[in-house]
KETORLUM-992180 format. One line per field, with one value per residue (C-alpha): chain; x negated, y negated, z. Coordinates in steps of 0.2 Angstrom, whole numbers, plus 2048, in hexadecimal, padded with zeros to 3 digits. Layout:
chain <- [A,...]
X <- [X,...]
Y <- [Y,...]
Z <- [Z,...]
% end
This chain:
chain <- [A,A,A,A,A,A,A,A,A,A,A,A,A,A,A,A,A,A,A,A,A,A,A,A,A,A,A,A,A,A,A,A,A,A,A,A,A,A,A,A,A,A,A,A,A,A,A,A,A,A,A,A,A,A,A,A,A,A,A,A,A,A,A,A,A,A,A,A,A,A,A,A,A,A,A,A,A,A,A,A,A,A,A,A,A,A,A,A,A,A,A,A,A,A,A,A,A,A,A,A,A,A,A,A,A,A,A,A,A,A,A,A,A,A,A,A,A,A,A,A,A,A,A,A,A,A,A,A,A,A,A,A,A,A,A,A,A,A,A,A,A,A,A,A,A,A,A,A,A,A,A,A,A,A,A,A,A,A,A,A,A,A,A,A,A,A,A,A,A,A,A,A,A,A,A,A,A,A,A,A,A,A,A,A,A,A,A,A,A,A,A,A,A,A,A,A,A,A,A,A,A,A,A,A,A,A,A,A,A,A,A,A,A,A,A,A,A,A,A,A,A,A,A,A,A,A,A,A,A,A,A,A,A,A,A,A,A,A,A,A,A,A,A,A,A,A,A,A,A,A,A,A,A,A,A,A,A,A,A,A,A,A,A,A,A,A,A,A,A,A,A,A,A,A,A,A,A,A,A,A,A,A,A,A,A,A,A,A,A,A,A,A,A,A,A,A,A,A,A,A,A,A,A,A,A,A,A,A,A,A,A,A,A,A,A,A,A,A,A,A,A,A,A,A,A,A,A,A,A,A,A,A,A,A,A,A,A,A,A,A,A,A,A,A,A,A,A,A,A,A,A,A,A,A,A,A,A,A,A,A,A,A,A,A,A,A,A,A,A,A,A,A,A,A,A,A,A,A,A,A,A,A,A,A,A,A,A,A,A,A,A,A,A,A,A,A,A,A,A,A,A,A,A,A,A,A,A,A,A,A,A,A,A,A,A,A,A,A,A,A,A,A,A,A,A,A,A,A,A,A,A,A,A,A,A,A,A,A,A,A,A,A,A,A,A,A,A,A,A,A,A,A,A,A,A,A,A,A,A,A,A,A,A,A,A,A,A,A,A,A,A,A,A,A,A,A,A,A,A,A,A,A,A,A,A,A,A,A,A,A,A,A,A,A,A,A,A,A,A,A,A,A,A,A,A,A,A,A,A,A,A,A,A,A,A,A,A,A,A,A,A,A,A,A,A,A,A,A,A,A,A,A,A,A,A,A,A,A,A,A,A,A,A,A,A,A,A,A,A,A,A,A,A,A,A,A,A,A,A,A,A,A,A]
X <- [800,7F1,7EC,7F9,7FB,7E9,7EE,7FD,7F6,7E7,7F4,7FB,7EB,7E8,7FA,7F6,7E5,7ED,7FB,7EE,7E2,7F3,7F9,7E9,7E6,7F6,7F3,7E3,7E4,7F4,7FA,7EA,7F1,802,7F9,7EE,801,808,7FA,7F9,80A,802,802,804,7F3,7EE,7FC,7F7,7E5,7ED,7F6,7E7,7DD,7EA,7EF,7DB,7DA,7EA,7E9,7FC,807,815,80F,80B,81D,826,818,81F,830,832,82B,838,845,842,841,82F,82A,831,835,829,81C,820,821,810,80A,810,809,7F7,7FC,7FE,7EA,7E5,7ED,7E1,7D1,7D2,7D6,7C6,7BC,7C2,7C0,7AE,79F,7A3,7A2,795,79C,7AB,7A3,79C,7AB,7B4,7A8,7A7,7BA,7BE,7AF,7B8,7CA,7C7,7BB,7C5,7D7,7E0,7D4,7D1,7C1,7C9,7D6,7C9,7C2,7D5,7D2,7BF,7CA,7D8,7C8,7BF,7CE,7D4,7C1,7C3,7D5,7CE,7BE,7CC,7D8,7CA,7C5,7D5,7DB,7CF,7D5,7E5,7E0,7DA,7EC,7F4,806,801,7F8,809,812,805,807,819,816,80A,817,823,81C,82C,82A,81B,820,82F,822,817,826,82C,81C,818,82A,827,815,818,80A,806,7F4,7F3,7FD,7F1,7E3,7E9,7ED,7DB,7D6,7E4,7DD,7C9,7CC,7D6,7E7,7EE,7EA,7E6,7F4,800,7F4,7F6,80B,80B,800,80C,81A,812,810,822,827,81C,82A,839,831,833,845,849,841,849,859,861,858,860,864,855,848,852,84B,83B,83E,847,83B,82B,834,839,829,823,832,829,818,820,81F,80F,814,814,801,7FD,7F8,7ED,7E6,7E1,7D9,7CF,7CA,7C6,7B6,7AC,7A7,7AE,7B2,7C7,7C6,7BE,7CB,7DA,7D3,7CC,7DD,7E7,7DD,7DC,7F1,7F4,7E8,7EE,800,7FF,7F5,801,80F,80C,80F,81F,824,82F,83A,83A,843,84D,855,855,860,86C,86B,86B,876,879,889,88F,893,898,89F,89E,890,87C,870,85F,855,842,841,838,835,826,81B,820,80F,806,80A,807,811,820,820,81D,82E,838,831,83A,84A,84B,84B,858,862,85C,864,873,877,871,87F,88A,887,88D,89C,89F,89E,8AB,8B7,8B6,8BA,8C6,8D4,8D0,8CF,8C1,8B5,8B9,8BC,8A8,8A4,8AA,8A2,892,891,896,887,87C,880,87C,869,868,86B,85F,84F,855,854,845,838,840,836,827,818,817,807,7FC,800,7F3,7F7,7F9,806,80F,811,817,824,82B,82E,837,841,845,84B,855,85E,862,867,871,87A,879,885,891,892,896,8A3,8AC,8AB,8B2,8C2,8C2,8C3,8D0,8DA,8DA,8DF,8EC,8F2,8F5,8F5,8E8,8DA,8CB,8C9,8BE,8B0,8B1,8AF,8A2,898,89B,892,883,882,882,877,86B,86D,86A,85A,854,859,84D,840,83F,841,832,828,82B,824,815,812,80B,80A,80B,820,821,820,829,836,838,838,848,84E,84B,854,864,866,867,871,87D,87F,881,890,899,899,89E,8AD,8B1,8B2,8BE,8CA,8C9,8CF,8DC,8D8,8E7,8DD,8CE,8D9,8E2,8D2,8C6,8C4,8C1,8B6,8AB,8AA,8A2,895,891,88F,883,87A,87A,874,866,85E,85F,858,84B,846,839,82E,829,820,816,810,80E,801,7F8,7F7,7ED,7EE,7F4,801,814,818,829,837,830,843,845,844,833,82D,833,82B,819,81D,820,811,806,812,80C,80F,823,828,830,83A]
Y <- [800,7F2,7F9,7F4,7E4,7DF,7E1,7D7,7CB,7C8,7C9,7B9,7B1,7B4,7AC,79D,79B,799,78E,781,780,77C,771,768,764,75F,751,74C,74E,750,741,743,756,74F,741,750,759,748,747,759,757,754,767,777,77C,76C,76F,781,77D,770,77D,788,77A,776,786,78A,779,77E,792,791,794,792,77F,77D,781,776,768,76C,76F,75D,755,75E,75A,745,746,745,755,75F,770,779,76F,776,787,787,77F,78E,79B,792,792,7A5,7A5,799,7A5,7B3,7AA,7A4,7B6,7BC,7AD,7B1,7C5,7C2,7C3,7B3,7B9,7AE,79E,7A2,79C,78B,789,78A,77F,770,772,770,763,758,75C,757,747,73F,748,739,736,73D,747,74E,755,75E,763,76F,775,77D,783,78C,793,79A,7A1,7A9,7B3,7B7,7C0,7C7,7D0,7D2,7DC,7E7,7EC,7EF,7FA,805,810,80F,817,825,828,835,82D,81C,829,830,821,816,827,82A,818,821,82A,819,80A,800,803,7FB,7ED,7EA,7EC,7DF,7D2,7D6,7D2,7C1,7B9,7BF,7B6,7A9,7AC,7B9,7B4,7BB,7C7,7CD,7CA,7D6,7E4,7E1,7E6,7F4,7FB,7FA,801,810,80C,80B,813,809,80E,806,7F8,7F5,7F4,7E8,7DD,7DE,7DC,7CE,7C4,7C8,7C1,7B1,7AE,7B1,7A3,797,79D,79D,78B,781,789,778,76F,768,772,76B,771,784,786,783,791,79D,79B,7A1,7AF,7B6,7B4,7BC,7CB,7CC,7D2,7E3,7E8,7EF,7FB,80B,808,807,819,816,807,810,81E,811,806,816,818,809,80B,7FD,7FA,7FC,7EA,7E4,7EF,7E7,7D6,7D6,7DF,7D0,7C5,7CF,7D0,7BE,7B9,7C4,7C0,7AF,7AC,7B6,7AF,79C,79A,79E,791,788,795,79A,788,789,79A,792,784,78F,79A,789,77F,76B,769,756,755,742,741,72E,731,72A,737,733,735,731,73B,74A,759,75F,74E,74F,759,748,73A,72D,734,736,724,71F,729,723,710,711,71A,70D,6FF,707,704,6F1,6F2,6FA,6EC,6E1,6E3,6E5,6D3,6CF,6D6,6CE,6BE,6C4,6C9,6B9,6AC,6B8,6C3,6D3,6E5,6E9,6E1,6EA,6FB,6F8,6F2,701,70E,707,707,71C,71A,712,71B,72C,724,71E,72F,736,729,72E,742,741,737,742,74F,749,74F,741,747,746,734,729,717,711,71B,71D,70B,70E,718,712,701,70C,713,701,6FA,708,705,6F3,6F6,702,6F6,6E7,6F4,6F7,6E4,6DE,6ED,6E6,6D4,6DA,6E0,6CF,6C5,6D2,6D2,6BF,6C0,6CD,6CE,6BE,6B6,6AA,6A0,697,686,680,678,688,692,689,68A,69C,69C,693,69F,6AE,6A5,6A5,6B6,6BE,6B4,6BA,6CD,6CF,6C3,6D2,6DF,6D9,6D5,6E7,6EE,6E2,6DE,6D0,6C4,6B3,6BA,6BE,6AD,6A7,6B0,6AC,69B,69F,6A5,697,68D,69B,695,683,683,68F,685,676,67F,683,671,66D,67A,672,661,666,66E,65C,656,662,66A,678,685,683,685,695,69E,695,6A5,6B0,6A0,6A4,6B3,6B8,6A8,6B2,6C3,6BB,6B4,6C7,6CD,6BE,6C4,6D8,6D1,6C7,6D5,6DB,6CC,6D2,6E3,6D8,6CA,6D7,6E1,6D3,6CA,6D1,6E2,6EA,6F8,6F4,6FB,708,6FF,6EE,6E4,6D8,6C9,6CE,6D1,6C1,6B7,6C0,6BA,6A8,6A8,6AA,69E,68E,67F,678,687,691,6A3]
Z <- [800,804,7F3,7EC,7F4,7F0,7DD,7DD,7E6,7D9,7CB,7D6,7D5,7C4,7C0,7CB,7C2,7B2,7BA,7C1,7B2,7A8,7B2,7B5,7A3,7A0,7AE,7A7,796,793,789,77C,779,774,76A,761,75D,758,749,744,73C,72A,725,72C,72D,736,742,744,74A,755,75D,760,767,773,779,77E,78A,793,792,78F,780,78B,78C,77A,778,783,77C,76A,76F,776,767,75C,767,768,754,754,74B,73E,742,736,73C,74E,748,741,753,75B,750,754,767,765,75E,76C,77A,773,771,783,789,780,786,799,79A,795,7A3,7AC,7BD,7C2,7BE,7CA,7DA,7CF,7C9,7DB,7E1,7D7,7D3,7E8,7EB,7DC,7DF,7F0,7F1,7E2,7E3,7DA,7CD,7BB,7C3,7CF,7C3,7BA,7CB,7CA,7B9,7C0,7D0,7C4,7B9,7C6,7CE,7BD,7BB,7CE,7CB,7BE,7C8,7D7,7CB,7C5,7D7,7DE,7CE,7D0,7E0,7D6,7C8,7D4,7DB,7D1,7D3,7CB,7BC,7B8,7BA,7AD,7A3,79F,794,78A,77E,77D,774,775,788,78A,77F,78C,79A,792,78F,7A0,7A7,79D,7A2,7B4,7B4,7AA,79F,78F,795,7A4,7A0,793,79E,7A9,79C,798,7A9,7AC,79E,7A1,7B3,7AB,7B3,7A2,791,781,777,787,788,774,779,788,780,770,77C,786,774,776,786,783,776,782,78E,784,77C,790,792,782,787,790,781,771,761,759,767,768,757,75A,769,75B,74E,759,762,751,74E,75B,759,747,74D,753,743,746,753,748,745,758,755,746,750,760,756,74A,75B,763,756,75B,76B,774,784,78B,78D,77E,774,77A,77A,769,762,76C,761,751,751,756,749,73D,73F,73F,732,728,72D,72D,71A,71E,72B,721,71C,72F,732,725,72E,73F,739,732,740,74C,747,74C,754,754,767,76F,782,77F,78E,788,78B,790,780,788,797,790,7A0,796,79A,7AB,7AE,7A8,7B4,7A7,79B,7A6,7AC,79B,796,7A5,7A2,791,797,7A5,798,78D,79C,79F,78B,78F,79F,792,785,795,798,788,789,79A,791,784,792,798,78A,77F,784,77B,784,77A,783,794,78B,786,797,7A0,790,794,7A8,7A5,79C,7A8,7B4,7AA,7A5,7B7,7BE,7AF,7B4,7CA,7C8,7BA,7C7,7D5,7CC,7CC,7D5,7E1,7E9,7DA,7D5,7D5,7E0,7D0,7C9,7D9,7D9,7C7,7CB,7DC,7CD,7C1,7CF,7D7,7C7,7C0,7D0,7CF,7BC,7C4,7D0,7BF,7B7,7C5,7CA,7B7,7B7,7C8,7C0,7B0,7BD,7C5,7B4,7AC,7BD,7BC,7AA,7A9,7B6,7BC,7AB,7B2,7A6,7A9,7A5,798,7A5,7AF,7A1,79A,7AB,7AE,79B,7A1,7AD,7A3,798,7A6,7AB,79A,798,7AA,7A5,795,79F,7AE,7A1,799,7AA,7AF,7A0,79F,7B0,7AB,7BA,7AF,7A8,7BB,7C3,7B7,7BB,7CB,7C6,7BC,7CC,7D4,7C6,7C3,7D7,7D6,7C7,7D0,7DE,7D1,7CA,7D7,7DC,7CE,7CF,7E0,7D7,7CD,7D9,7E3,7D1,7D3,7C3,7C2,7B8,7C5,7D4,7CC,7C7,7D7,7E0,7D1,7CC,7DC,7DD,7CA,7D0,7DF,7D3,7C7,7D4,7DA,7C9,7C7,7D9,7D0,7C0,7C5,7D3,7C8,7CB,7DA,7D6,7C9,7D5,7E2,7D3,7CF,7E3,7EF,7E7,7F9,7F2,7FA,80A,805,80C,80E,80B,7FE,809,80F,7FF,7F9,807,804,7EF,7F3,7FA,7EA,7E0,7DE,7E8,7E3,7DB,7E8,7E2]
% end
């Protein structure tokens, strides 16, 4: 039984090796792998080698996929293109596999030791990024020596013999074994790795070895079926197209016999068999089938096809998961989804202005269509940060991200404020049959002017963060404030003049002033981060209150220009 737990255990490891040499790439280089993907969409050969290339930094097909699978479904790939990809990912997993079960025992302690003495002095830098990927190498050539020693009493124990045994007459078996095996790990790489070992301790013979490596091709293409499954129709293709690819290569599975007896005759190791057939068969296949990647498409369209489906509900369009292992590359993405919602509050405005000076429905109809929206991207940008590794943000990008976070709310709030005064006007309208005057109108205009200039200002300060846009803002602040309190004086003046529209609509009046004013502070909240950035560059304390933080701004502004 400790036998046995010593080899799962090691199998663990070698899984969690893999896992952290991914993962770490993907944080460090991960946004120059997707621009390598981006360029190779040219031709399929070029995409093919780009594939291979990226598939042997992060050890993983399985990542290559969702990489390709993304890009397809944004519209930023063609779908033969991202088949050809995957056929070169296949050919990257196997030239890994032979690079790893090569004599590199030595360089397991070295690598163990920089990796930790990096990863650990410098933890939120690029080096110590790289310090992980030498941690997950050397613990991927440990597993691997692990696995070796503690199959070998196995191998000893007649019950495991027959066990590995009764595979040996059913190839198909051993294909479902292998497919089994790469879904539960995660990874045909390790999964092939450890067939590799299986077989040169004598667990398993090479004509089994041949089928779970077969079968782990197999399951490599399930994965990523199983991962585009929540995706769009255009990203299942891509998922379809490479598991029939993969389903194709079982073609070769009456020759196995032919194969084992050939391979027999050269005099290699068990090891070096199945390794060099894992890279003999990728190779071949893909080779053979990559002229045929268009007509692959052309099959997955009809077998996937496009269904028109409209809720009346936005979807987020930018927040891709696959980038999520890329810190950058995930702010980036929710940056641009949380400006298509400043856009969306944007045209709400608009609308809001309509509803006031005309008496059509349309304008509310839009008003309350769009704040649906909103509140869908909102809840996209909230649950998309909320999974990201927190812990490895640098203070940079944590700073980044607690900004996303803050101003997707406040856009949040905008759209639920202009949806209550949209109630408020059309109540006043409708259902008291209640107008504006002209000079109240005119003012709640200027305002609104204001306000729109204020939202596209903060909207651009918090994707520059330019400091200059950002004191400037604040000055508008200042200016929406006094010319507010202006207005409302004004209003008063009329009501003195007993002005019977004013009187009618005074508390309605009022009450969309105090609601701009409401919207200008959310607005013009994004000045703050900015200043803050580009002050005495102390990061903010987490739930510091907007008053505080104002207090600390003012007191970089320059003299007379209060926020």
């Amino acid at each position: 039984m400790l036998t046995l737990l010593h080899l799962l255990s090691s199998i663990a490891l070698l899984v969690w090796g893999t896992h952290i040499v991914r993962t770490g790439i993907m944080r460090v280089y991960g946004s120059h792998l997707r621009r390598l993907l981006g360029h190779s969409m040219a031709n399929a050969p070029m995409a093919f080698t780009a594939g291979i290339g990226v598939t042997a930094l992060v050890q993983s097909s399985n990542a290559t996929a969702l990489l390709a699978i993304s890009f397809v479904a944004q519209g930023l790939m063609a779908l033969p293109t991202a088949l050809a990809i995957m056929l070169g990912a296949d050919v990257g997993t196997a030239l890994m596999a032979r690079v790893l079960t090569l004599d590199l025992s030595w360089l397991s302690p070295l690598f163990t030791l920089v990796g930790v003495s990096l990863f650990l002095s410098r933890k939120q830098t690029r080096a110590g990024q790289l310090g992980r990927v030498l941690i997950g190498l050397g613990l991927i050539i440990l597993a691997l020596q692990l696995i070796v020693a503690a199959a070998e009493p196995i191998t000893e124990a007649r019950g495991m013999r027959v066990l590995f045994s009764s595979l040996a007459g059913d190839t198909l078996l051993a294909v479902v074994v292998g497919a089994l095996f790469a879904v539960l790990s995660y990874s045909s790489l390790a999964a092939v790795l450890l067939t590799a070992t299986l077989a040169s301790a004598g667990l398993i013979s090479l004509p089994v070895a041949l089928g779970v490596v077969i079968g782990a091709n197999v399951g490599s293409g399930v994965l990523a079926w199983l991962n585009a499954t929540p995706q769009p129709v255009p990203a299942r293709r891509v998922a379809l197209g490479n598991l029939l690819y993969k389903l194709a290569g079982l073609v070769v599975l009456p020759f196995l016999p032919m194969a084992v007896e050939w391979m027999a005759t050269l005099g290699f190791s068990a090891q070096t068999q199945v390794i060099a057939f894992h890279l003999a068969y990728n190779s071949l296949r893909c080779l053979v089938l990559l002229p045929t990647v268009g007509l692959m498409a052309r099959l997955c369209e009809r077998v996937l096809t496009e269904r028109p489906l409209d809720n009346g509900i936005a979807q987020p369009r930018h927040l891709d998961p696959t980038a999520l292992d890329t810190p950058s590359l995930a702010l980036a993405n929710a940056t641009r989804e949380t400006l298509r919602i400043g856009d969306l509050v944007e045209t709400m405005l608009v609308h809001l202005l309509e509803a006031l000076r005309e008496d059509r429905p349309e304008p509310g109809e839009d008003i309350r269509r769009l704040d649906d929206d909103v509140d869908a991207l909102y809840s996209g940008v909230k649950l998309y940060l909320a999974r990201m590794p927190r812990e490895d943000l640098t203070e940079q990008e944590s700073r980044r991200w607690a900004e996303i976070i803050e101003l997707a709310i406040n856009l949040e709030q905008a759209g639920d404020i202009i949806e209550h005064m949209l109630g408020k006007v059309q109540n006043l309208k409708i259902s008291k049959r209640r107008s504006f005057s002209d000079s109240g109108l005119d003012e709640l205009g200027q305002l609104h002017s204001l306000l729109s200039a204020n939202l596209s200002l903060g909207l651009s300060v918090f994707l520059s963060g330019d400091s200059h846009s950002a004191r400037q803002l604040l000055q508008q602040k200042r200016q929406f404030r006094k010319r507010e309190r202006e207005l409302a004086h004004a209003h008063v003046h009329r009501l003195h003049q007993q002005v019977v529209e004013s009187i009618e609509t005074s508390a309605a009046h009022l009450e969309l002033i105090a609601d701009m004013k409401r919207l200008n502070s959310l607005f013009c909240s994004a000045a703050y981060p900015a200043l803050e950035g580009s002050g005495s560059g102390k990061p903010r304390v987490s739930g510091e209150s907007q008053a505080v933080r104002e207090a600390r701004i003012k007191q970089q502004l320059p003299p007379g220009k209060p926020a």
